[in-house]
C-alpha positions, -999 to +999 in steps of 0.1 A: +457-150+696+479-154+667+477-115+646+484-140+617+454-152+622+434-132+593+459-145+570+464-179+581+440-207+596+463-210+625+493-198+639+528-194+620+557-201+640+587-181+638+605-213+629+585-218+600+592-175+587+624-189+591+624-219+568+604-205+539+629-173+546+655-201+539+640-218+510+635-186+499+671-170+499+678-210+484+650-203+454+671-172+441+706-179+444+699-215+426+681-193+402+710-174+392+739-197+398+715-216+371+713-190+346+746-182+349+757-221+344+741-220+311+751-183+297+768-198+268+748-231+260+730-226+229+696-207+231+663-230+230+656-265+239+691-271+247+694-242+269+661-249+288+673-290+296+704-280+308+691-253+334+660-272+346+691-303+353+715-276+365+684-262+387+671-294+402+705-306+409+719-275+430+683-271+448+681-306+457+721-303+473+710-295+510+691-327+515+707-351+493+723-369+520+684-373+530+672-383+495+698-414+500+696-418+539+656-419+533+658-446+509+685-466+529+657-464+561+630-475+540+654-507+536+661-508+572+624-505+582+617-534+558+639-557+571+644-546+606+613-526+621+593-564+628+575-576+655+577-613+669+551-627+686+525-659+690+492-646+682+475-675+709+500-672+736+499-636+732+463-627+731+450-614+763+477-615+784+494-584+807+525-579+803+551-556+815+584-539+801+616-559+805+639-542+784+639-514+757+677-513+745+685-487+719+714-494+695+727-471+669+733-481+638+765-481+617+771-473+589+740-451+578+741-424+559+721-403+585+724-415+621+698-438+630+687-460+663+672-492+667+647-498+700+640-531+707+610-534+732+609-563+749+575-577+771+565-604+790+543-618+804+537-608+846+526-641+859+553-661+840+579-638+835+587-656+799+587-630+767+555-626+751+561-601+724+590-580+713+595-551+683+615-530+670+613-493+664+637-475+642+646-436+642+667-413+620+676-378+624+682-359+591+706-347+571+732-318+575+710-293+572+685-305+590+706-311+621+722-272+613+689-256+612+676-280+641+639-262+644+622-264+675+653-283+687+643-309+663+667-325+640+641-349+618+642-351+583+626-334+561+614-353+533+605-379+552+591-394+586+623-405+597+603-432+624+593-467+614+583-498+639+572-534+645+543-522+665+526-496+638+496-481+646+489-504+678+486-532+665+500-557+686+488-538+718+447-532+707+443-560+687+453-586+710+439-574+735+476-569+759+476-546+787+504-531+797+515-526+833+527-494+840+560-489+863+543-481+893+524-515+895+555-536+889+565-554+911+604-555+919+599-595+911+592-588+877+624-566+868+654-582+858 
């Protein structure tokens, strides 16, 4: 048991101590770099603009690269994260994995991986369905702090794909076949 657990409806992990240590430490020193910045601006409205810009500017800095990269992979996952398939020959049949090739991507921002699952169909071998899945790790900071040997972003989910939520899998009724009853025939 968790001796946080009075405090907290769970466990804290020391990673997370560590990040709103972090955030934290960030708060204050933005704070007075801030004040500092605008020392000699001219007291009132003018004075209060300037820091709250000043403020939001320097705090946003460690994840700007992620502010950018995130909006670049929502692009990417609009275009690219699809899935391709015929509904009728699709529906009800087994299929099994023939490929899963991961490409990275260049020129990202962040680095980011494109899956492309490939299936077919066991009895005649010809591709039923394929999607795509896309992932990005986050920015600099994220990959420096790397919690729980994690590098995902932090203001966003940093996964997208072709096959959200199941869809292509529960819906039309496909079942997969898992390694061990593959039959060498069926592989490449």
């Amino acid at each position: 048991m968790c001796p946080f657990v009075l405090f907290f409806h769970g466990c804290i992990s020391m990673s997370g101590i560590i990040l709103l240590s972090i955030i934290a430490v960030w708060f204050y020193v933005v704070n007075k770099v801030s004040q500092l910045c605008v020392r000699k601006v001219q007291k009132g409205y003018r004075e209060k603009v300037v820091y709250v810009v000043v403020f939001s500017l320097l705090f946003m800095a460690p994840v700007a690269d992620e502010v950018v990269g995130g909006g670049q992979f929502w692009y990417w996952c609009q275009s690219k994260a699809v899935s391709v398939f015929d509904e009728k020959a699709a529906y009800g049949k087994t299929v099994y994995l023939k490929s899963a090739e991961v490409e990275e991507l260049s020129n990202t921002i962040l680095p980011t991986s494109m899956q492309n699952w490939i299936y077919a169909d066991s009895e005649s071998k010809q591709i039923i369905l394929n999607y795509i899945d896309l992932n990005s790790k986050g920015g600099w900071l994220s990959r420096w702090v790397n919690f729980n040997n994690s590098s995902k972003p932090y203001i966003f989910s940093g996964f997208c794909s072709g096959d959200e939520n199941g869809y292509l899998f529960l819906n039309l009724n496909i079942h997969k076949l898992e390694d061990k009853n593959i039959n060498m025939e069926y592989e490449k």
